[in-house]
N, C-alpha and C positions, 0 to 999 in steps of 0.2 A: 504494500500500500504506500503510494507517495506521500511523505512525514509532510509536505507543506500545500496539499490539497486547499484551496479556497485561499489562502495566505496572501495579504498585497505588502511587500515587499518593495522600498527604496534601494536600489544599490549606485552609489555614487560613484562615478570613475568607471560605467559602467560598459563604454561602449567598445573599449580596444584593451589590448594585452590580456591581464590576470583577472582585470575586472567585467569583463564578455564571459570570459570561464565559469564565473562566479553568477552574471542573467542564465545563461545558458543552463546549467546545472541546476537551480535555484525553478525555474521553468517547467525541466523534464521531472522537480520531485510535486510537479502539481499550482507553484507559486502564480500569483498574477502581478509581474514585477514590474517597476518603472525606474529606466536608465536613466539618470542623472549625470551627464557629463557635459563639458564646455566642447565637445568637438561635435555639434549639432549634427553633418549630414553621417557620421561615423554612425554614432546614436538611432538614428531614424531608419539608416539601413539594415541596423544590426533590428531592430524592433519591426521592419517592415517583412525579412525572411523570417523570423520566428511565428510573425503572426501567420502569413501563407503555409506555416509550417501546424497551424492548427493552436499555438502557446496564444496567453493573455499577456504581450508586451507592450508598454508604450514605452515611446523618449522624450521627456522635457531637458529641454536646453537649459544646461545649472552651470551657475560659474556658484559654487559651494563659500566660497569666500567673500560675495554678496548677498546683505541679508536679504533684497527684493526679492533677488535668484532662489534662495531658501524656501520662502513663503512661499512664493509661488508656484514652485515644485510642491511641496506641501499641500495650499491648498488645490491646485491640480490633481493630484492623489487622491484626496478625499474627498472632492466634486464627483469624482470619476467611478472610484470605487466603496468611498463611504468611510470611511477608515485607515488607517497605517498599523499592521502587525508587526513588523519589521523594518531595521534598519542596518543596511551595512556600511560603512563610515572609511570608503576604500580609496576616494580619490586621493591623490599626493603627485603634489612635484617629485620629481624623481627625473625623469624622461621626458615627461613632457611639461609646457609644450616647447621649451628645449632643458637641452643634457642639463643637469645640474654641473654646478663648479666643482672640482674635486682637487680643492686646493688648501694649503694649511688654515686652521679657522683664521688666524689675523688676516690671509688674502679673502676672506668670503667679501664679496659684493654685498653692500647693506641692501641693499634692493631685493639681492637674492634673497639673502637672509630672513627679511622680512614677507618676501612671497612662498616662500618655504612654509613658516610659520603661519602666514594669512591663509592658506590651502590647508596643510597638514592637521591643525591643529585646530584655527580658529574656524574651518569648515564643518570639522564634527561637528565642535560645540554647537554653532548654530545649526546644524541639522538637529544636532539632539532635539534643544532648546525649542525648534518650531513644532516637531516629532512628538514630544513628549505631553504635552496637550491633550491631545488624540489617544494615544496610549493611554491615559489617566480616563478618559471618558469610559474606557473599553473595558478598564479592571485588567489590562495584559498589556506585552509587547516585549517586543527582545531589539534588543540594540549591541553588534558587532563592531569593537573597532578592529581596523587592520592597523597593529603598530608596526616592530619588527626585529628579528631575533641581533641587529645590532645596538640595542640596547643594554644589551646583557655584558657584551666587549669591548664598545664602543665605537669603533671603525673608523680608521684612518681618513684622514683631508674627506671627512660628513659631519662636522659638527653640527652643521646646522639642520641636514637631515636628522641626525641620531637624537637630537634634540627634540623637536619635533614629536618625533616618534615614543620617543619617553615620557614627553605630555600627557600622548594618550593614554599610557596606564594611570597616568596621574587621575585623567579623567574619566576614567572607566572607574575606579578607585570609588573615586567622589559619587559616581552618580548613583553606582551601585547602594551604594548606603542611604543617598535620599530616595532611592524612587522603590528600593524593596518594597516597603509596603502601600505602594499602590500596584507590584503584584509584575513589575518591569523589569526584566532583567540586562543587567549590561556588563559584558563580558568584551576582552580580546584574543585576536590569534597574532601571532607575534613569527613569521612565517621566517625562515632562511633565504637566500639568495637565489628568484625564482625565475628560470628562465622561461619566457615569453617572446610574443612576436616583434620585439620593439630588437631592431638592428645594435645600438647602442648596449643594450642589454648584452648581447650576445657576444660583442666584440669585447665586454671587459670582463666577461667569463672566460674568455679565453686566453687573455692575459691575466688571467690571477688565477692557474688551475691549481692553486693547495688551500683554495678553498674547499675543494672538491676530499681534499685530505683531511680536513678537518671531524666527517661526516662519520660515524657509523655505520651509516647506510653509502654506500660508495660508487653514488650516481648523481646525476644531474636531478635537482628538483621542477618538478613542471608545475601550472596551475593546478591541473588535477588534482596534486597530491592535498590542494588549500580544501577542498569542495566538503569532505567528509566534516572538516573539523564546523567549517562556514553553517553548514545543515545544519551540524547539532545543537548548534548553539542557538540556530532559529528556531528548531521542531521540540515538542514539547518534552523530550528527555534530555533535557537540560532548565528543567522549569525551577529544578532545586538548585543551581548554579547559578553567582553571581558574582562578577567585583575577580575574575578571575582571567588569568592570562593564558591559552595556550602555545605553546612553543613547538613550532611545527619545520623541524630545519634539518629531520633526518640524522636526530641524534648526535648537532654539533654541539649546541649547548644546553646542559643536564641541569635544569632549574630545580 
């Protein structure tokens, strides 16, 4: 039986790489999801095959880092569908929509820095923040952030991503403790170095193969491997779960 039958589901950053993997999967367990990302015709295409595909997809155009963009993804959802059951909190500078700096923190670009942090960070929040409303009407809801497993090491010339990224448990943290008892759950996965369709991604996997050393498991991670933990954390055997990280990197780092 698909765990997330009837379920309408946000997932931001939804339309290319790890966060398609994430509509996609989310879809086939039954979901009716709406891709949130700033690259509009990316989005519309990927929601316009799904739906000839038989799936309940749309795409609103969200830059997550404006709060107009917020709401209105929001209240689109709930015009549309009535509700928000879920939230996944995936978009991030990284890659797009260009390469991040990967340079000693005192070289970072304040600019960067701060668009880093305006996406990564201040985009959950305000997804939460408009999300969470909704959720309190319903008596339920789950909310996913995607941090990242260099939080735990730290990661050379990323400060300002690793930063970032460390936020969100902060904010997964916090909110899990206010919104408990109105029945909300909010959880992270904290994923390893994942390759996906983004070119840049792949070219600096292959300059730094002792990451691949690092692992337990002694293979290349894909998005697939995100999908199972992403599910459970939406579907209801995870309803006793909250305020909690998973670490999904293939047994590099043992939290």
């Amino acid at each position: 039986m698909d765990r997330l039958t009837g379920k309408v589901i946000i997932v931001t950053g939804g339309a290319n790489g790890i966060g398609r993997t994430y509509v996609e999967s989310l879809a086939e367990e039954g979901a009716q999801v709406i891709i949130a990302d700033v690259d509009e015709p990316a989005g519309q295409a990927l929601a316009a095959s799904m739906v000839a595909g038989g799936k309940q997809v749309v795409s609103i155009r969200t830059d997550v880092s404006e709060v107009s963009d917020v709401e209105r993804l929001v209240r689109g959802t709930v015009d549309r569908f009535g509700r928000v059951d879920g939230l996944v909190n995936n978009a991030a500078f990284y890659q797009r929509p260009q390469v991040m700096a990967r340079v000693a923190f005192e070289q970072i670009p304040l600019d960067e820095w701060d668009r880093m942090m305006s996406v990564n960070l201040r985009g959950a929040f305000l997804c939460c923040r408009s999300v969470v409303p909704f959720m309190k009407l319903e008596r339920a809801g789950k909310i996913v952030n995607i941090s990242s497993s260099t939080i735990y090491y730290g990661g050379n010339f990323a400060a300002h991503y690793v930063t970032s990224k460390a936020g969100l448990i902060g904010l997964t943290r916090s909110l899990a403790r206010e919104l408990g008892s109105h029945n909300i759950n909010v959880n992270a996965i904290a994923p390893g170095f994942t390759m996906s369709t983004d070119e840049p991604t792949r070219e600096f996997l292959a300059n730094n193969p002792r990451r691949l050393g690092a692992r337990s498991i002694k293979r290349d991670q894909t998005p697939a491997d995100l999908v199972g933990s992403v599910v459970f954390l939406l579907s209801p055997d995870s309803d006793f779960m909250t305020g909690q990280t998973l670490v999904v990197d293939g047994g590099s780092r043992m939290i």
